[in-house]
N, C-alpha and C positions, 0 to 999 in steps of 0.2 A: 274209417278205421274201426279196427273191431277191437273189444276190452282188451283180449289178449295181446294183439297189435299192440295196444296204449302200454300195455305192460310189459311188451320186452323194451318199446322206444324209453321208457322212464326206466328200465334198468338199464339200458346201456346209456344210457344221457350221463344217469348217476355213477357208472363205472369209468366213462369217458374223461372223470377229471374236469367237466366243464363245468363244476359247481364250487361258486366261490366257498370260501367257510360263512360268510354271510348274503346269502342268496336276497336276493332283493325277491320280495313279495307284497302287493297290497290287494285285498279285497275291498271293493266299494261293490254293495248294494243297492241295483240301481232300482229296482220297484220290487213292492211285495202285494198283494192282494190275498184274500183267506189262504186257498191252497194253490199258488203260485208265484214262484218271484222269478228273478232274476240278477244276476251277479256277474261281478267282471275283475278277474283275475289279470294284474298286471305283474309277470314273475320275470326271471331271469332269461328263460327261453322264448318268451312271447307275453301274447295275451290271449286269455281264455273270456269267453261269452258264453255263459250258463245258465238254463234255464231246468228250474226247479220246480217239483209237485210235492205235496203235502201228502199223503196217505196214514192213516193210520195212525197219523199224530205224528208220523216222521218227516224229515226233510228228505227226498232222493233225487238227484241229478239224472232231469232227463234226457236232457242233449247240452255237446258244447261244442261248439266252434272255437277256433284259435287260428291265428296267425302267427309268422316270428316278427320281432321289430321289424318296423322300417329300417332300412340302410341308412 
């Protein structure tokens, strides 16, 4: 999926009405090393697996993966 893909699918998710007024969200951090970690989003649509690089003193998401729930 390409960023712009990611961002019409997040605006129409969010225009779809499929978003409770309190969206269940948790990050847990699962490893960090100097300039690398990884993270994992458990949200209302799915879950997200994230991996991250340090550049420049910032954090930037390099790739993620996702699923929706299990049924």
């Amino acid at each position: 999926m390409t960023r712009d893909q990611l961002i019409a699918l997040a605006g129409w998710y969010k225009d779809s009405g499929n978003l409770s007024a309190d969206p269940r969200k948790k990050i847990e951090v699962v490893d960090v090393l100097e300039n690398v970690a990884t993270a994992k989003l458990v949200a209302d649509w799915g879950v997200d697996f994230m991996q991250l690089t340090k550049t420049n003193g910032e954090w930037q998401i390099v790739h993620i993966v996702w699923n929706s729930h299990p049924e």
